[in-house]
N, C-alpha and C positions, 0 to 999 in steps of 0.2 A: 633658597626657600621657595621660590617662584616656579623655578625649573622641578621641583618635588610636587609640590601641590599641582601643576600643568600633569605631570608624568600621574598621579593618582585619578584625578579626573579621568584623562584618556583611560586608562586600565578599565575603570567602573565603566564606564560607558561600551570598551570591549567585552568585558563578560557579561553586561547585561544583553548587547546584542549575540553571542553566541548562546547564550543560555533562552531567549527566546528561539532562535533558529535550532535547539537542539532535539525537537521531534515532539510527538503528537501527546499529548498530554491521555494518562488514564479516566476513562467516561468513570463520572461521578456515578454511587450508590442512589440506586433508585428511591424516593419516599413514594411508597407503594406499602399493601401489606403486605407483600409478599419478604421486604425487605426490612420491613419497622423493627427497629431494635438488634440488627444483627451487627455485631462487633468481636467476632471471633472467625478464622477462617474454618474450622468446623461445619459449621452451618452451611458456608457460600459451599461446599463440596457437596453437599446433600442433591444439589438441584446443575450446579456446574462438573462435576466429575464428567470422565469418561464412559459414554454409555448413555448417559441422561439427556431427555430434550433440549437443555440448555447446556450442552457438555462446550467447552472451552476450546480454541483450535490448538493445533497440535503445536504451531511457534510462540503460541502465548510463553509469558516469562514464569518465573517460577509460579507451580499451580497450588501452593500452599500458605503463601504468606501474601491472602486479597486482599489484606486492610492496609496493608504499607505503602499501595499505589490508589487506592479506589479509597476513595474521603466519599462523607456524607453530603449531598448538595448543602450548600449555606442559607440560611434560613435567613430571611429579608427580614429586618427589624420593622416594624411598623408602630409610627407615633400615635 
């Protein structure tokens, strides 16, 4: 039983260090007004497409689904 719980520990502690070392996290959705209230990827193509001042790079990952990696900044509770 020692020797499991020892072996489970170590594991947790491996995936949490690889899962930090696993690359650069997606920059959070602006609160701007440019950005207020958008929660469809529809929208983000409007101003990020190709072609547009704000157009996307060519390695970006898939350029249609930007809500699955880009969250809203976290809004700070205050007492």
């Amino acid at each position: 039983m020692k020797n499991t719980l020892i072996f489970i520990i170590f594991m947790a502690i491996v995936i949490g260090i690889l899962s930090l070392l696993s690359g650069t996290r997606a920059p959070r959705i602006p609160e701007d007004a440019f950005h207020a209230g958008i929660t469809d990827n529809g929208v983000c193509l409007k101003c990020h497409a190709p072609g547009t001042p704000a157009a996307l790079k060519q390695n970006h990952p898939p350029k249609t689904e930007c809500v699955i990696c880009h969250k809203r900044k976290r809004k700070i509770k205050q007492a």
